[in-house]
N, C-alpha and C positions, 0 to 999 in steps of 0.2 A: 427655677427659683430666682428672686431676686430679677426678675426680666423688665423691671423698670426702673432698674438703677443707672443704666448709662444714661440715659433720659431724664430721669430725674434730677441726679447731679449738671446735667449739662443746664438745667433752670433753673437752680440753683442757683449756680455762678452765674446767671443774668439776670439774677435778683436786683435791684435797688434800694440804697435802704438809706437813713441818715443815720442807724445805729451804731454805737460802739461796737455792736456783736448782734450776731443774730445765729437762729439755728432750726433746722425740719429734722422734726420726725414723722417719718411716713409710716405707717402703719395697712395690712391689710390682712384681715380673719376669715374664716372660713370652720362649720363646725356643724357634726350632725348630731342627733342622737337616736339611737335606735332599739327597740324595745318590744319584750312579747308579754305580753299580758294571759296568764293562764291557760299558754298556747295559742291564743293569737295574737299575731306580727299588728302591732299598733303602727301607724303612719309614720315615718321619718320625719324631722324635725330638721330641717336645713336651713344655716343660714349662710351669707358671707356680706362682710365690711369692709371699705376701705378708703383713707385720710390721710390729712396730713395736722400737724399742729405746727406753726412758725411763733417761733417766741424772739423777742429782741429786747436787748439791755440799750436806753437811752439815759447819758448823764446819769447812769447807778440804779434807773428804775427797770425791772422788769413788767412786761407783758405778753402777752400773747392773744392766738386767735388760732381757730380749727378750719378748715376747708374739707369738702370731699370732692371739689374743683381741680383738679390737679392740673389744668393747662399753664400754662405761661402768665397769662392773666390772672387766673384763679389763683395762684399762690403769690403773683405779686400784691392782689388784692389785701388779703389776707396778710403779709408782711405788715402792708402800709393799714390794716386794720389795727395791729398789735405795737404800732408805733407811734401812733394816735393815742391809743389810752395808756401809754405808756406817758407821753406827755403832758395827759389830763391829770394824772396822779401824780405825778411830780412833787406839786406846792403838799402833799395829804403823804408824802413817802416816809416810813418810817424805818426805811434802813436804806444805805445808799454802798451797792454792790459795787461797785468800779473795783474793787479789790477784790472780789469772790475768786478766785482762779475758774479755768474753763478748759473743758480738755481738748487734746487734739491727737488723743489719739485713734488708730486705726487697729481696724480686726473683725473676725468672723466669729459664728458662736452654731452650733449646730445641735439640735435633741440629737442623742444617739439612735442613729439605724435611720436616719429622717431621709436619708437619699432611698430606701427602702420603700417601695409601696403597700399601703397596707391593703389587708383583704376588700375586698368587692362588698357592697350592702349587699348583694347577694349570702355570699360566703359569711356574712355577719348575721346575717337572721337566720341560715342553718343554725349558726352554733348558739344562737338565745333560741333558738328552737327546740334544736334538743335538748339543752340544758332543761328548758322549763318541762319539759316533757317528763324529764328525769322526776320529778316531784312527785313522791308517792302516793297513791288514789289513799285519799283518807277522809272522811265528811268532814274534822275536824278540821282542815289546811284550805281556808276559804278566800285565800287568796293570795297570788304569786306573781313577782315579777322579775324578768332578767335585762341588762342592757347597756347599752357599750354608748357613750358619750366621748366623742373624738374633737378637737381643736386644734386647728393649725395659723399658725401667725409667721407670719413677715414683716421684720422691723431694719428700717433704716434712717440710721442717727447721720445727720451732715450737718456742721458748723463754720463759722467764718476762720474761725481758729484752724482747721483745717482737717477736725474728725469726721471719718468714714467710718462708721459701725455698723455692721449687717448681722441681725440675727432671726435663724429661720429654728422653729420650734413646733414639737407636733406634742400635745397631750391626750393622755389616755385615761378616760372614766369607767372600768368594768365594774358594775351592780346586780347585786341582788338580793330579794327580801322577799318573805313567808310569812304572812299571818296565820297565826290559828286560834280558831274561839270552839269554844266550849258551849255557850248558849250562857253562862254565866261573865266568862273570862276569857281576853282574849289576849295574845303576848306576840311579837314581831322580834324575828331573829335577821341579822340581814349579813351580809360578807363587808362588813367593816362600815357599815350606812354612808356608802358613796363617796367616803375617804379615801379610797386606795386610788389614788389619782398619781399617776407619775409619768415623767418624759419617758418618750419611745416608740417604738411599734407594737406589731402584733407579741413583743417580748412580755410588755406589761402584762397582757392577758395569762400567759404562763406564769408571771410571777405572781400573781393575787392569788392565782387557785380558783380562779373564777369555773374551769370544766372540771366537771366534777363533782362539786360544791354542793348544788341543791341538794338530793338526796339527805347529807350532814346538815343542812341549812333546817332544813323540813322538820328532821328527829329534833335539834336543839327548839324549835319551837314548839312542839308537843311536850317535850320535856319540861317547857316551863310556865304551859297548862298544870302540869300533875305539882309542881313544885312549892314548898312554902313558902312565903313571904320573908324578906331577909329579916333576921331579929336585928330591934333595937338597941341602941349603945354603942359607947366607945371601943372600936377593935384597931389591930392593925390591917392596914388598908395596903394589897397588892394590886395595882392598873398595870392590866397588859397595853402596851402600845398603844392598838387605837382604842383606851380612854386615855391614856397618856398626850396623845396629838390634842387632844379639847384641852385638858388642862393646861398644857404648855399656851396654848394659843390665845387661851382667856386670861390667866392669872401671868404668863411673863411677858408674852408679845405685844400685846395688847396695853400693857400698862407702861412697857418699857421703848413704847415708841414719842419720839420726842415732840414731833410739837402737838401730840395731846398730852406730855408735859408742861409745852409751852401756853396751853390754851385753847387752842386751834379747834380741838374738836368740842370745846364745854358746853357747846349751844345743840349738838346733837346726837354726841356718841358717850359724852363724857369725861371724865379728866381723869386724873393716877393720882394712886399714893403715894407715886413714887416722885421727887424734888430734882430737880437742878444739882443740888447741895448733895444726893445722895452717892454721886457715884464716884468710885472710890474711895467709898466708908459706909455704907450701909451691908449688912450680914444681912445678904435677901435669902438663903438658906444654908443648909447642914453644909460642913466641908464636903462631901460628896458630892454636892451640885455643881455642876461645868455644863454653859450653856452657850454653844456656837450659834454664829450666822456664818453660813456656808454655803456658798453658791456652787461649789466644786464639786458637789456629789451630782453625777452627769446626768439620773435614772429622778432625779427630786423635782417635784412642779416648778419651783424657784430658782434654777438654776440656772446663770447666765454669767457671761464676759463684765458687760455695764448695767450700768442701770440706764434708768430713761433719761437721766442728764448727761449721760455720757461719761459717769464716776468708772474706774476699775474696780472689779467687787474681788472681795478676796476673805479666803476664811479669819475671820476674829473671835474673842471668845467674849464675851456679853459679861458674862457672870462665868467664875474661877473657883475654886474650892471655897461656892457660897459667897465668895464676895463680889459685890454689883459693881463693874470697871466701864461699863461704854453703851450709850444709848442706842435704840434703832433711828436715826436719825442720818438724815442724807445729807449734800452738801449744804440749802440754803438752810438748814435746822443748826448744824454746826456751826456757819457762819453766826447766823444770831445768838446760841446757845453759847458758843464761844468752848464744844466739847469736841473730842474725836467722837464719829461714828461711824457706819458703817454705809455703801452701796445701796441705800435702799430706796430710793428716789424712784417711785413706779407708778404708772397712769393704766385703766383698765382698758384704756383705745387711745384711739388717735383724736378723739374730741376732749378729752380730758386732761390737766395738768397732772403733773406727776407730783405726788405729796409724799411724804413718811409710808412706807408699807410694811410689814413681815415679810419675808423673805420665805430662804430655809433658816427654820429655827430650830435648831438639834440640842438633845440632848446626849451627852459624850458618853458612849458605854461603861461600865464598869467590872466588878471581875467576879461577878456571882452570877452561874447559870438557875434556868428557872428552877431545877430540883432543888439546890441550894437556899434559894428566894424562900421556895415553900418552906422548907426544912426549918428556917430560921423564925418561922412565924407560929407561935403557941395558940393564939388566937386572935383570929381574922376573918377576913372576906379578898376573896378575889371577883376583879369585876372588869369587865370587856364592853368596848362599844359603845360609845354615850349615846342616848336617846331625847334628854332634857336638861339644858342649862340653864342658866340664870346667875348673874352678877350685877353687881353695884356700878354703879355710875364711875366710881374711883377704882372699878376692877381689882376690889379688897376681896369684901363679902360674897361668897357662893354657896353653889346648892346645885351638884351636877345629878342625874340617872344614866344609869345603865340599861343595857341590856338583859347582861347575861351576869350572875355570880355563883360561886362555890363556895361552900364556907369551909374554912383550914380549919384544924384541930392538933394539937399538938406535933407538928410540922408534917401532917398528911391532908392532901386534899379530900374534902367531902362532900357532900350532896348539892344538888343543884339547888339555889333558891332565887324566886324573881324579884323584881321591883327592885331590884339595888338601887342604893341611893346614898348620898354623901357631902357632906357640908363642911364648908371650913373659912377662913380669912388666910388669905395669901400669904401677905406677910408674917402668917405662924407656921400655915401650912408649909412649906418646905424649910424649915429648918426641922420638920418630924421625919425628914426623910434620911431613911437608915439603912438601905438596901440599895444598890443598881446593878440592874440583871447586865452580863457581858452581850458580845457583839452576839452571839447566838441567841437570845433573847431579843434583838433589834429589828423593829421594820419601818421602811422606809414609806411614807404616807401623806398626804396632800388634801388639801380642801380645794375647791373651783369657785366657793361664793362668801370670799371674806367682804365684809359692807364697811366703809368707811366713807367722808367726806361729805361736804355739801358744793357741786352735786355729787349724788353717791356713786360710789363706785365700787363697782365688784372684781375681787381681782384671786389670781391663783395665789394659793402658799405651801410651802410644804415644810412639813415634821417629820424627822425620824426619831424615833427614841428605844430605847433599851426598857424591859418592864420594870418598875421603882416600886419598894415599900417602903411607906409611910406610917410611923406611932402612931397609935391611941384616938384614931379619926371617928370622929361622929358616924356613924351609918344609920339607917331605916328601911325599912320596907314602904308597902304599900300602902300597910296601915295607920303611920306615924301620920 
């Protein structure tokens, strides 16, 4: 790893430039994914990338430029590309950096077990082999899939300032998902819908539960053939984790990253309800709510030393017993906003600028196990697994589905029923929140295709949370 860093660095330092500062990020990916379709081994999916981005600060203006040139040439090019248009914008600048600070410092960042080799595509399609194999002969179960989606990245940060940051990271995608129809109705259970994404090895696969699975996967999708449709009305609303990871990701990350505070995104993604003015005085929910950005959990998709500016990231807490203290907003958001934020300065490659991102965004456990959760709730719905979202433009208003729900009754769980479904406005919805399940209740969980920017970029995030109930939530079925 890391075997074109003496080289790299040594071009580096023979850069030329007229900038106050300048800085590369090299970047190079690599990623498969592989997959059995109802017992047969579908084709590998291979890819691999590799880049550089040279940005430079002239007279307070930044710019940049991407290469996948990496000679001597090629990235002087590309310097003297990025300091060019940095002097075209000039007279058009609306903020003048000369003061932004700039880091310089140095360090390694490693996924756990990454010096580990992982299994052989061989060794990989036994096990979505047998797995899928495991899926019980049923005429109803019309269709199955299992499959491991792997990414490995190499990043290297080097500045004039004098930072050296190398980070090598390997991510793990185990899936899988069962449809079953009836000839009338049909319903898909899946092992968390591709969420169970975390840094590591062959460890990840043991921890999702991925061997094994089907057989469980298969039954809950029969079961919610036979199942009623959930009843309408206001209940108390229990989310195990992964619907917890949607929600957190739509209604807090999403609204609480800054400069689609500031703007930035109003022409494609949308803008927030949430202000400048609010933080530090807005009750975004119940005292129960405590919501980090945390890069320190080792095993989390987001988890890293810096960010792509070369920020130190370190755990903060976003939101405090409900009250809203710190945006997701990286250094040049803070510089303009004139706010503390956090680390989160991230580009999905090496051709892309690094903008505002979600990180790890956690939710801090609390000190009710799940028997307890149930216990406490008279009447509700429990619900696993988002299947369909939907939010407003100002990621207020929603309207998520589930997979899977149970309806409580007098602090017992009961019957299975489908089409969960649940609606709310953010800034109500968590101050209903009345419950958080403890660390045994908690799992650790990640997406691989967050869309942000123009141009867009897809980039990893990860959520852990504890399972949370929430008052008097609107719910519906299929039939609403």
């Amino acid at each position: 790893m890391f075997d074109v860093h003496p080289q790299l660095k040594q071009r580096f330092a023979a850069l030329r430039t007229g900038a106050e500062f300048f800085s590369l990020r090299y970047v190079r990916e690599s990623g498969q994914h592989l997959s059995v379709r109802k017992n047969i081994a579908e084709p590998p999916s291979l890819g691999r990338d590799e880049g550089a981005m040279l940005t430079v600060r002239v007279d307070g203006v930044e710019a940049y430029a991407a290469t996948n040139d990496l000679s001597q040439a090629g990235l002087q090019a590309a310097l003297e590309r990025a300091e060019q248009q940095a002097r075209r914008l000039k007279p058009h600048a609306l903020l003048d950096l000369r003061e932004q600070a700039v880091s310089s410092d140095r360090a390694d960042y490693f996924s756990p077990h990454f010096d580990q080799a992982f299994p052989s595509l061989n060794d990989c399609y036994q096990l979505l082999g047998d797995e899928s194999a495991a899926v019980p002969k049923d005429e109803r179960l019309v269709n199955w899939q299992v499959s491991i989606g792997l990414t490995q990245v190499e990043q290297i940060y080097l500045n004039s300032a004098g930072a050296e940051l190398r980070q090598a990271q390997r991510f793990v995608y185990p899936a899988l998902d069962v449809t079953a129809f009836d000839g009338n109705d049909s319903q898909t259970r899946t092992l968390g819908r591709e969420n169970f994404g975390q840094q590591g090895g062959f460890d990840v696969i043991n921890r999702c539960g991925l061997i094994g699975a089907a057989p469980k996967i298969a039954d809950q999708a029969l079961q919610l053939l036979l199942a009623p449709n959930t009843p309408q009305g206001p209940r108390d609303l229990l989310l195990m984790p992964d619907q917890m990871m949607l929600q957190i990701h739509e209604s807090i990350g999403h609204p609480l990253e800054l400069d689609r505070i500031l703007g930035d995104e109003r022409n494609y993604a949308g803008t927030s309800f949430v202000t400048t003015d609010d933080f530090g005085h807005l009750q975004y929910g119940s005292q129960l709510l405590n919501v980090t950005f945390d890069p320190n959990v080792p095993e989390e998709l987001a988890s890293y030393s810096h960010d792509d500016d070369g920020t130190a990231a370190s755990k903060e807490f976003l939101i405090r017993e409900g009250l809203l203290l710190r945006p997701l907003g990286g250094a040049l958001s803070q510089f303009r906003a004139g706010l503390s934020g956090v680390a989160n300065s991230r580009a999905c490659g090496w051709n892309r600028p690094p903008i505002d991102r979600m990180a790890n965004l956690n939710i801090e456990p609390g000190d009710q196990s799940l028997e307890q959760l149930i216990q406490g709730i008279e009447h509700g719905v429990l619900m696993r697994t988002n299947r369909s979202w939907s939010i407003d433009d100002a990621r207020n208003k929603f309207q998520f589905g589930c997979e899977w729900g149970q309806l409580i009754e007098n602090g017992e769980l009961k019957g299975v029923v489908k089409n969960p479904n649940y609606r709310g406005i953010s800034a109500q919805f968590w101050k209903s929140l009345r419950a958080v399940g403890d660390a045994s209740t908690a799992q650790v969980l990640g997406t691989p295709n967050c869309g942000k920017g123009e141009p867009n970029q897809v980039i990893r995030v990860g959520h852990a949370s504890p399972a949370c109930v929430f008052s008097n939530v609107a719910v519906f079925g299929g039939d609403a």
